[in-house]
C-alpha positions as CSV (number, residue, x, y, z in Angstrom):
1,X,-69.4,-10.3,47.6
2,X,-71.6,-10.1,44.6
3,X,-73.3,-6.8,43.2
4,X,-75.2,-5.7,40.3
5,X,-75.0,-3.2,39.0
6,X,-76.5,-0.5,36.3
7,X,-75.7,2.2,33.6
8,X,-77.4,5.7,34.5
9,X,-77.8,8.6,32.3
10,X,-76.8,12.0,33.0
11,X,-78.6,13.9,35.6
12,X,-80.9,17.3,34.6
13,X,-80.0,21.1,35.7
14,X,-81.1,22.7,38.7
15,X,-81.7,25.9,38.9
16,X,-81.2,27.6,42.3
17,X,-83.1,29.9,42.5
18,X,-85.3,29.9,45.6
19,X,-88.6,29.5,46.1
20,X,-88.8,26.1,43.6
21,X,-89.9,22.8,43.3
22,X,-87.2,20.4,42.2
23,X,-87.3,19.4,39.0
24,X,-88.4,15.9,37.9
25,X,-85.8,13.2,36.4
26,X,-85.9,9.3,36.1
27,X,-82.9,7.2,36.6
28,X,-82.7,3.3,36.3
29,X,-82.8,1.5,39.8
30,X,-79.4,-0.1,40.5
31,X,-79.2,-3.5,42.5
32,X,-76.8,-5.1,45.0
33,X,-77.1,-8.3,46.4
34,X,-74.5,-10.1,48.8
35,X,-73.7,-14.2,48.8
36,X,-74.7,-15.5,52.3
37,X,-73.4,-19.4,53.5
38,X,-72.2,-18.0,56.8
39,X,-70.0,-15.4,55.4
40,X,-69.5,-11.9,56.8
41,X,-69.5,-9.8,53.3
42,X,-69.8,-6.5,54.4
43,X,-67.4,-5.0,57.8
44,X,-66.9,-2.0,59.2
45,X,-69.6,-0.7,61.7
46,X,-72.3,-2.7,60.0
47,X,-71.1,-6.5,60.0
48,X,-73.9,-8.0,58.5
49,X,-74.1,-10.7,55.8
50,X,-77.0,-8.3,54.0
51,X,-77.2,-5.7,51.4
52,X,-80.6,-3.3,51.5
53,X,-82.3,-4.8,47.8
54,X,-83.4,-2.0,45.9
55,X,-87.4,-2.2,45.1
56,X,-87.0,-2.8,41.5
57,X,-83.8,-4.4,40.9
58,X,-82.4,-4.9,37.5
59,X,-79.7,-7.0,36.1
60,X,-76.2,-6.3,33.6
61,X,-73.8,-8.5,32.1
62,X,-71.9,-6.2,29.9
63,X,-68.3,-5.8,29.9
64,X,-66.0,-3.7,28.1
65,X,-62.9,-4.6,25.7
66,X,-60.0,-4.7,27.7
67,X,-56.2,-4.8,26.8
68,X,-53.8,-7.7,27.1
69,X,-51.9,-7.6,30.7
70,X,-48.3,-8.6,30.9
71,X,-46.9,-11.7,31.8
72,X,-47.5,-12.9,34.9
73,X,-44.9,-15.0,37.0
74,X,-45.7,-17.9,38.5
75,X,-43.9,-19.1,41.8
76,X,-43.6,-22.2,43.6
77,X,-46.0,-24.5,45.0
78,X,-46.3,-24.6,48.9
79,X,-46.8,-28.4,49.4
80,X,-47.4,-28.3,53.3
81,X,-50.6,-26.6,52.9
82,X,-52.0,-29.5,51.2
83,X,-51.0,-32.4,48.5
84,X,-52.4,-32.8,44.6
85,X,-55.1,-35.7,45.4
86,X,-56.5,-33.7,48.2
87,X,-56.6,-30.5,45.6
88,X,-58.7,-33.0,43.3
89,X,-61.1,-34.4,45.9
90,X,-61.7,-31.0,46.8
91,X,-62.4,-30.0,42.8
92,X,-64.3,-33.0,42.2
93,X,-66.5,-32.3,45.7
94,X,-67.6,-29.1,43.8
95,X,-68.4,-30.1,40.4
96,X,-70.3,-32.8,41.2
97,X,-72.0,-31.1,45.1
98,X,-75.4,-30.8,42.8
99,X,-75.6,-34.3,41.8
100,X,-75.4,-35.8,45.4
101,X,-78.1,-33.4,46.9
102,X,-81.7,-34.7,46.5
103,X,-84.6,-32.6,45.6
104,X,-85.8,-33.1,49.2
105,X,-82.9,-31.4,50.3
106,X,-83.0,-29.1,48.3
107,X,-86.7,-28.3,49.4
108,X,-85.3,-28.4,53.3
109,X,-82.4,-26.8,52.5
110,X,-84.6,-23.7,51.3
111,X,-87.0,-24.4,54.4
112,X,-84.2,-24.3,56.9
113,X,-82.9,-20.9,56.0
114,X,-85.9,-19.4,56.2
115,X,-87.0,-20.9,59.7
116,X,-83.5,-19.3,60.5
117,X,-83.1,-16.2,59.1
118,X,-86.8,-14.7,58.1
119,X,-88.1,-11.4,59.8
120,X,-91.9,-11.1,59.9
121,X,-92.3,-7.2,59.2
122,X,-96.3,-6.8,59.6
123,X,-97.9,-9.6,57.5
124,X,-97.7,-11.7,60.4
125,X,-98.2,-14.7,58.1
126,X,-95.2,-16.3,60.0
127,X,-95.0,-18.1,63.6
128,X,-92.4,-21.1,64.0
129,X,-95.7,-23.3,64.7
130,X,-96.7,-22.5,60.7
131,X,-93.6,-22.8,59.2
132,X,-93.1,-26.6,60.8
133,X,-96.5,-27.4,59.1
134,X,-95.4,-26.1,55.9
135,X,-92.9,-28.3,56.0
136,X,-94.6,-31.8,57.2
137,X,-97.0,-30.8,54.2
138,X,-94.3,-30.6,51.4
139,X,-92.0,-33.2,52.2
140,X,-94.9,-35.3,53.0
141,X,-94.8,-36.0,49.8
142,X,-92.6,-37.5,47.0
143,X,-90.4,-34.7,44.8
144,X,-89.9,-36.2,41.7
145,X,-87.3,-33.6,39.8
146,X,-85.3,-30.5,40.8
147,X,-87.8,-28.1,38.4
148,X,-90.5,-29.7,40.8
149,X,-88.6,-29.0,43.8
150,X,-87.7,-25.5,42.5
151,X,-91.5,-24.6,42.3
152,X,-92.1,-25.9,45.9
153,X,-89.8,-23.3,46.9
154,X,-91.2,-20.9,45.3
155,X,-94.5,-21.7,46.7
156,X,-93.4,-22.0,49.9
157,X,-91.5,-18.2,50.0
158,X,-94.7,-16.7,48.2
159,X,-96.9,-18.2,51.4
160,X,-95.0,-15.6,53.3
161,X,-96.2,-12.5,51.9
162,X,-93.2,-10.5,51.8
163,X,-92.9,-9.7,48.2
164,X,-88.7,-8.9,48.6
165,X,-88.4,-13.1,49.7
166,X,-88.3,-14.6,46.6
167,X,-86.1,-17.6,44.9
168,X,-83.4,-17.6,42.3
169,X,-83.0,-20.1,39.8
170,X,-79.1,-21.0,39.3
171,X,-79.1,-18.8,36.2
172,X,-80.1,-15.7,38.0
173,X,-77.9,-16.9,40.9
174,X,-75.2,-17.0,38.8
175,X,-75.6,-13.6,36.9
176,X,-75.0,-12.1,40.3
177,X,-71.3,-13.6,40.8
178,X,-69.9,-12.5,37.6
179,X,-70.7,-9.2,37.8
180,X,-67.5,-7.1,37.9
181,X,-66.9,-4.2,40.8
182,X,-63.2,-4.0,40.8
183,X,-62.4,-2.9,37.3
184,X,-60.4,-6.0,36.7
185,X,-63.2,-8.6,35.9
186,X,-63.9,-10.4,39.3
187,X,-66.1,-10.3,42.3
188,X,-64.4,-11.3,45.9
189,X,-66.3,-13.0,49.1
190,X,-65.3,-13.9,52.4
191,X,-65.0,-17.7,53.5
192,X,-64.2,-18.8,57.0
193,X,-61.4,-21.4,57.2
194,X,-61.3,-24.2,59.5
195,X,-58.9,-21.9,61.6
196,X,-61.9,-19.7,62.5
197,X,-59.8,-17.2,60.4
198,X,-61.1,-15.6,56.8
199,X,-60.0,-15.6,53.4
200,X,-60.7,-13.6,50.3
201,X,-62.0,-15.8,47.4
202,X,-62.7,-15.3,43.9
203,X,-66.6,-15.5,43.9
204,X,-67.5,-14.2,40.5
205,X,-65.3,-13.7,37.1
206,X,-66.0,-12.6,33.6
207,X,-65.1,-14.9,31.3
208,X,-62.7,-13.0,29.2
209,X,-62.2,-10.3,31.4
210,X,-58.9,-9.0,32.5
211,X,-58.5,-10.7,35.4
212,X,-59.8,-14.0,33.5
213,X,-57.1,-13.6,31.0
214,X,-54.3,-13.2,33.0
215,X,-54.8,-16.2,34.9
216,X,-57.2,-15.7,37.4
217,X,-59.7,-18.4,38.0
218,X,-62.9,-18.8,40.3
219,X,-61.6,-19.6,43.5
220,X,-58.4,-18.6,43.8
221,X,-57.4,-16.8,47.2
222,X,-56.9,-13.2,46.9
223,X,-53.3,-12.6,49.1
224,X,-52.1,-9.2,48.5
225,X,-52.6,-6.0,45.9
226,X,-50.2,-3.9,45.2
227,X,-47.8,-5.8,47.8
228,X,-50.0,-4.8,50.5
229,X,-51.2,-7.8,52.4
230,X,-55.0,-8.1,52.6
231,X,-54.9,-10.4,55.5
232,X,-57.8,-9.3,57.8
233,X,-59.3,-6.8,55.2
234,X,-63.5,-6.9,54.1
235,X,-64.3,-8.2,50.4
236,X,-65.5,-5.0,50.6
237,X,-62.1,-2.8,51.7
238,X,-59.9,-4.8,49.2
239,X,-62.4,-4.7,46.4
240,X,-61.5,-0.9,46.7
241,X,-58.4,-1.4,46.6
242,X,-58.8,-3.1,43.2
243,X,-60.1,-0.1,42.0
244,X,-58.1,2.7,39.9
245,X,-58.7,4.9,37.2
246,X,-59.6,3.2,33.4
247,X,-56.4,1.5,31.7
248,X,-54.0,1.6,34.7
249,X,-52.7,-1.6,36.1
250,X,-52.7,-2.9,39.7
251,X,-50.9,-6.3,40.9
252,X,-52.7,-8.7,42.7
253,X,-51.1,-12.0,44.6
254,X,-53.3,-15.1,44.6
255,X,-52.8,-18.3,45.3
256,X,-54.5,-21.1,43.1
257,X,-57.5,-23.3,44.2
258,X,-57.5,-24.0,48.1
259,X,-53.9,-25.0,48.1
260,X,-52.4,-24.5,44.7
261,X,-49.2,-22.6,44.0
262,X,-49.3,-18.6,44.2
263,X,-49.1,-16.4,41.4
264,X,-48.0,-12.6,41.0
265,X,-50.3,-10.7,38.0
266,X,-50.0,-7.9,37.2
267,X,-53.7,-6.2,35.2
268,X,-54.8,-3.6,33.4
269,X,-57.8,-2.3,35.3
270,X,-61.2,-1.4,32.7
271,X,-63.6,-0.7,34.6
272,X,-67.0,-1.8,34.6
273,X,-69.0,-0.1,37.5
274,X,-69.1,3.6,36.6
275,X,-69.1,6.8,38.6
276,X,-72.4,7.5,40.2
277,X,-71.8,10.9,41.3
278,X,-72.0,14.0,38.7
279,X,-71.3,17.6,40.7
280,X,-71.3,21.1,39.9
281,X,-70.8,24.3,41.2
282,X,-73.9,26.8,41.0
283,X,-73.8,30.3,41.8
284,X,-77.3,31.4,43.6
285,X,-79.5,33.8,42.3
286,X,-79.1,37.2,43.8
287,X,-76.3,36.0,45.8
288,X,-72.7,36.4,46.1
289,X,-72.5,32.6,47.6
290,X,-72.2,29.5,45.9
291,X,-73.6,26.2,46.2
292,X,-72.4,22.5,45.4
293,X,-74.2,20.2,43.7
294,X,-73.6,16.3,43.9
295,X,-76.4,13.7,42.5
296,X,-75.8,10.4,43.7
297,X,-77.7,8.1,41.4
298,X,-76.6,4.9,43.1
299,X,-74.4,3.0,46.1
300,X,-72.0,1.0,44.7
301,X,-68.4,0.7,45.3
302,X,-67.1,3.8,44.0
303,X,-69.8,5.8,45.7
304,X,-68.1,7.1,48.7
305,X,-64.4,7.8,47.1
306,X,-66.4,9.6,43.8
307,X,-68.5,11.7,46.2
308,X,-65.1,12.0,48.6
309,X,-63.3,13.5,45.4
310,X,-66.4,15.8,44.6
311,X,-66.7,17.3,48.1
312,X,-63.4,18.3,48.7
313,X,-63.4,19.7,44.3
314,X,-66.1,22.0,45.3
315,X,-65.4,23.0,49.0
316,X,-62.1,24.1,47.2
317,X,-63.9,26.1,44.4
318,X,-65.6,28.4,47.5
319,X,-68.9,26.4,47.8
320,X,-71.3,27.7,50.9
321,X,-73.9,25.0,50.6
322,X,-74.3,21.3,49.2
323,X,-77.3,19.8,47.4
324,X,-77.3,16.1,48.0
325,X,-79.5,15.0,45.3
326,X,-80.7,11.7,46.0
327,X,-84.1,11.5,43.9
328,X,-84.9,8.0,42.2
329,X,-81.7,6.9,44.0
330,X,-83.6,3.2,44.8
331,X,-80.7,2.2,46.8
332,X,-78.1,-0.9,46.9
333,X,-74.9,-1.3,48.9
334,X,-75.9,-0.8,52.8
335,X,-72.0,-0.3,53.7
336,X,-72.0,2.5,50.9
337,X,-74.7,4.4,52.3
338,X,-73.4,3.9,55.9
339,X,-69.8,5.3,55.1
340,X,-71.8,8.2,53.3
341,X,-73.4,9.3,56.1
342,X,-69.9,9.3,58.3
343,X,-69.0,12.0,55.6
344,X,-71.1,14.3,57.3
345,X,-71.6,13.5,61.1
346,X,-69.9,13.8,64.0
347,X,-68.3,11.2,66.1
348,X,-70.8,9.3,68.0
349,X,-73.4,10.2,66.2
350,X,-75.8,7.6,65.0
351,X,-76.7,6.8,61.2
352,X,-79.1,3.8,62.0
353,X,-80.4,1.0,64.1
354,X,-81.4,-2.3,62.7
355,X,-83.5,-5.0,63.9
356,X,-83.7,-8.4,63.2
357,X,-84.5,-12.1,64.8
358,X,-80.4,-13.0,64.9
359,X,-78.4,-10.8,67.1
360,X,-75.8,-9.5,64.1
361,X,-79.0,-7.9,62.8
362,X,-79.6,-5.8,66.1
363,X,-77.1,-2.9,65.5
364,X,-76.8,0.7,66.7
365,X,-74.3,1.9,64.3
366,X,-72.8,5.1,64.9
367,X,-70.2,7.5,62.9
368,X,-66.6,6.8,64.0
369,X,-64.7,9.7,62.8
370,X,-65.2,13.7,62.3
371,X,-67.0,14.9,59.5
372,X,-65.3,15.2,55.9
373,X,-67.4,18.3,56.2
374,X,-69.4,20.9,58.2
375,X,-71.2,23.3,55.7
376,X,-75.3,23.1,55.8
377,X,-76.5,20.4,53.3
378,X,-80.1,20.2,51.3
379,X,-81.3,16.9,50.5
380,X,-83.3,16.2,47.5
381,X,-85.8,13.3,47.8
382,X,-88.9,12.1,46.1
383,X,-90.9,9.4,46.1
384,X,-88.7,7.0,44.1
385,X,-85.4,7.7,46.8
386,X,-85.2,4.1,48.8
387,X,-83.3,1.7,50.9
388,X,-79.8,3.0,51.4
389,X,-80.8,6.4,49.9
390,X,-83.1,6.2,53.0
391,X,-80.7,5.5,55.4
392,X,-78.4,8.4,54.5
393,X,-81.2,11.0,54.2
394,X,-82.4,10.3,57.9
395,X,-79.0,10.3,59.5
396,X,-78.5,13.3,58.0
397,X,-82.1,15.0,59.1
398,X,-82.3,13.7,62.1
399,X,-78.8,14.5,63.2
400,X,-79.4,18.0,62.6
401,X,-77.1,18.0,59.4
402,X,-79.5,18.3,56.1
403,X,-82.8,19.7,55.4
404,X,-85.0,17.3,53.3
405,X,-86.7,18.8,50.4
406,X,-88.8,17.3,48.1
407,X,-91.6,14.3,48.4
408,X,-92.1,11.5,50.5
409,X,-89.7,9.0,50.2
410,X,-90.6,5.2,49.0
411,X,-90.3,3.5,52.8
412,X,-88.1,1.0,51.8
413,X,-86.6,-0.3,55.2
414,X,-86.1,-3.8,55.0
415,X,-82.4,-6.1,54.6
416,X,-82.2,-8.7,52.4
417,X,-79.8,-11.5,52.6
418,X,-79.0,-13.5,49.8
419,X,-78.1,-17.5,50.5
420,X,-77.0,-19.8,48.2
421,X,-78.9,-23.5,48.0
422,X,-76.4,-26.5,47.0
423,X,-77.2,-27.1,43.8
424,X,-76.5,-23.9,42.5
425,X,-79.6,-21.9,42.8
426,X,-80.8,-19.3,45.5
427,X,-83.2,-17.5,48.2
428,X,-83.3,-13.9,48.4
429,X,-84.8,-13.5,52.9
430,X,-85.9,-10.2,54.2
431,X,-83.6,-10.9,58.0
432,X,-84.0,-7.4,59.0
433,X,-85.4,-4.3,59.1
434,X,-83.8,-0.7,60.4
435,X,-84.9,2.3,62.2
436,X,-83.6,5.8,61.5
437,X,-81.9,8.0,64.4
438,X,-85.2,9.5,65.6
439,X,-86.7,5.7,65.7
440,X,-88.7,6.4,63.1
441,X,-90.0,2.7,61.3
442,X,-88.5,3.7,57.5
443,X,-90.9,0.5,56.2
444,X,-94.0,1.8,54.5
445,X,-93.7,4.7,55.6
446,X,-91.2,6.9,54.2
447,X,-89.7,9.8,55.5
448,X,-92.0,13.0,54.9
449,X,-89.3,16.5,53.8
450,X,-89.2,19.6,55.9
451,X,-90.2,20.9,52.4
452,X,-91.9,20.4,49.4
453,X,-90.4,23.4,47.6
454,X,-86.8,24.5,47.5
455,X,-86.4,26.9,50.2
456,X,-84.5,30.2,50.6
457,X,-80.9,29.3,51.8
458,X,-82.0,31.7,55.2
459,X,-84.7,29.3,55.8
460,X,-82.3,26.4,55.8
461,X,-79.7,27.6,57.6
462,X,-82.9,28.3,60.5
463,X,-84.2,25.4,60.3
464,X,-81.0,23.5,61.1
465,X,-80.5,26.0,63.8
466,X,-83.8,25.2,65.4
467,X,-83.4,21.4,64.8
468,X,-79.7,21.7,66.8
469,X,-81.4,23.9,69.8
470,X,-84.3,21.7,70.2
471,X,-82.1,18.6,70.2
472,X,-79.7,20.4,73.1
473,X,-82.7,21.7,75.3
């Protein structure tokens, strides 16, 4: 799995006191993409190889100083999963794959995922008959370097008028993969052995990092943490369970390479990604009741247990209400916004369909577990709230949970896979699109509020009422 990510700044005040407009604030837009060569990064109810790009994505590198880890110790090789020369063939096969793919390859390579993968969304600038004649008419000819072939690919995407299918040069590509979710300095994807079965692999790692300097290298296999095995766990569940508050450690078990020896370390988590939920506790104006308020200014990893935490924190401290604030929230992790929307459904109900040209993009995906829970939510959304922001704010409206209040939202409702060429560089495919509860078409259209003003708390709590009757009769 691979994920950007970006630094927010602290969110405004909001005063309570009803009838109000919400008041304005600008956040940056935060970015996730996912690694695709036939790898399922993402599980759960939504097993898709896709994360929902945010319209403007944006890119970090920075990493904190970190302290040393303790020693690590290093066990014994297990020669029956493989020998030294194979170990070397296999290292040499992927420092030198670049040099042994031609730029023609390259070009199909590029070509191929596309006739694959693409979804056609409206432009209707793609038909199977088109796309075969774009490529007799590029590799009709000779390709005489890779920055050549690089630009023919970039031609070739932009003929499709989707403005979210776009290439990546292996610099970009590689930005993505060592960007750090865990706290320890490494990002984790999902590669199908020749067993059928799936292991955890180190995709990404800052050089220098924690992880980096205790031992860890790119590629290693991911075996256990915290002597928990993580057989048959998502990149996604065990990057979580990477996680842990700033400066404490966690031990991870890997084993070296493809078939190296394994290797107990034990790090000292500093954590990159940051909190992007900020809550409080309001009292309302002229009212003995309270509200909670929770901005969410991105999904990443720590969304749902940081929003979790802030819930329960408030429910505790007598809350009546929650404000879901999810203005200029542009989006990122679909899994994030999926497990979000659990947090306030019931069983059954459903957060989203999605549609798409291969069969694991057609999903109805439905909450699998009572609601964390039940008090009457607001959501606040403007016209900068996209993508996974979108998917939560309509599973909530249209399952009779939340009133939206606010502006139209951007109508962001298109999946993005993200594949990786063989020499290093990348294509960014839209292969899907999804459709709120109420089958509503998200893309370039939005999702208009029940209100443009902040209403009185009676209002909400009538609206909701209506929305549950007319949904039963």
């Amino acid at each position: 799995m691979r994920i950007l990510l970006c630094n927010c700044n602290s969110p405004p005040s909001l005063s309570l006191t009803p009838p109000q407009k919400p008041p304005p604030s600008l956040f940056p837009a935060a970015a996730v993409w996912t690694k695709k060569t036939l790898i399922t990064a993402l599980s759960g109810a939504l097993s898709l190889t896709l994360l929902v790009s945010s319209p403007s994505p944006a890119l970090s590198s920075d990493s904190p100083p970190f302290q040393p880890p303790r020693p690590p110790q290093l066990s014994t090789p297990l020669p029956d999963r493989c020998n030294e020369e194979e170990e070397e063939q296999l290292q040499n096969k992927v420092v030198l794959k670049p040099e042994f793919v031609t730029n023609e390859e390259i070009v199909q390579e590029a070509w191929q995922i596309v006739n694959d993968s693409f979804l056609d969304t409206g432009r209707h600038r793609w038909s199977p008959q088109s796309w075969e004649q774009k490529k007799e008419d590029i590799l009709g000819t000779s390709i005489q370097t890779r920055s050549k072939a690089h630009e023919l690919i970039k031609r070739m995407l932009a003929s499709l008028g989707d403005p979210y299918t776009r290439f990546l040069s292996p610099a970009e590509f590689s930005k993505m993969g060592r960007y750090d979710i865990t706290g320890i300095g490494i990002n984790i994807r999902e590669v199908p052995d020749d067993t059928g079965s799936v292991k955890l692999k180190v995709q990404g790692l800052i050089l220098d990092g924690p992880a980096h300097t205790a031992g860890v290298r790119q590629g290693d296999e991911v075996l256990a943490v915290n002597g928990e095995d993580v057989v048959g766990k998502s990149a996604f569940e065990v990057s979580s369970l990477l996680q842990g508050p700033n400066e404490t450690f966690v031990t991870i078990k890997i084993r070296h390479g493809n078939c190296g020896p394994t290797q107990s370390l034990e790090i000292q988590r500093q954590l990159v990604a940051r909190s992007p939920v900020f809550y409080r506790l309001e009292q309302v104006s002229n009212s003995p009741s309270s509200v909670g308020y929770m901005r969410l200014k991105e999904f990443n990893a720590l969304a749902r247990k940081d929003l979790v935490i802030a819930m329960k924190r408030l429910q505790d401290m007598g809350a009546s209400y929650f404000i879901l604030d999810l203005r200029d929230n542009l989006g990122g992790l679909v899994q994030a916004g999926i497990e979000i929307a659990k947090l306030f459904l019931n069983k059954g109900e459903t957060i989203i369909y999605t549609v798409g040209r291969d069969p694991q993009y057609q999903k109805n995906v439905v909450a699998d577990t009572a609601p964390l829970v039940t008090l009457p939510v607001v959501v606040l959304v403007n016209n900068r709230t996209a993508s996974a922001s979108e998917i939560v704010a309509s599973a909530l409206h249209d399952n009779c949970r939340a009133v939206l209040v606010g502006e139209r939202t951007f109508g962001k409702g298109l999946i993005q896979s993200v594949f990786e060429l063989r020499d290093g560089s990348g294509v960014v495919v839209t292969v899907g699109q999804y459709v709120t509860p109420n089958h509503l078409d998200i893309n370039g259209n939005g999702i208009e509020p029940d209100f443009r003003n902040f209403p009185g708390w009676s209002d909400v709590s009538q609206h909701l009422l209506k929305c549950n009757l007319h949904q039963q009769g």
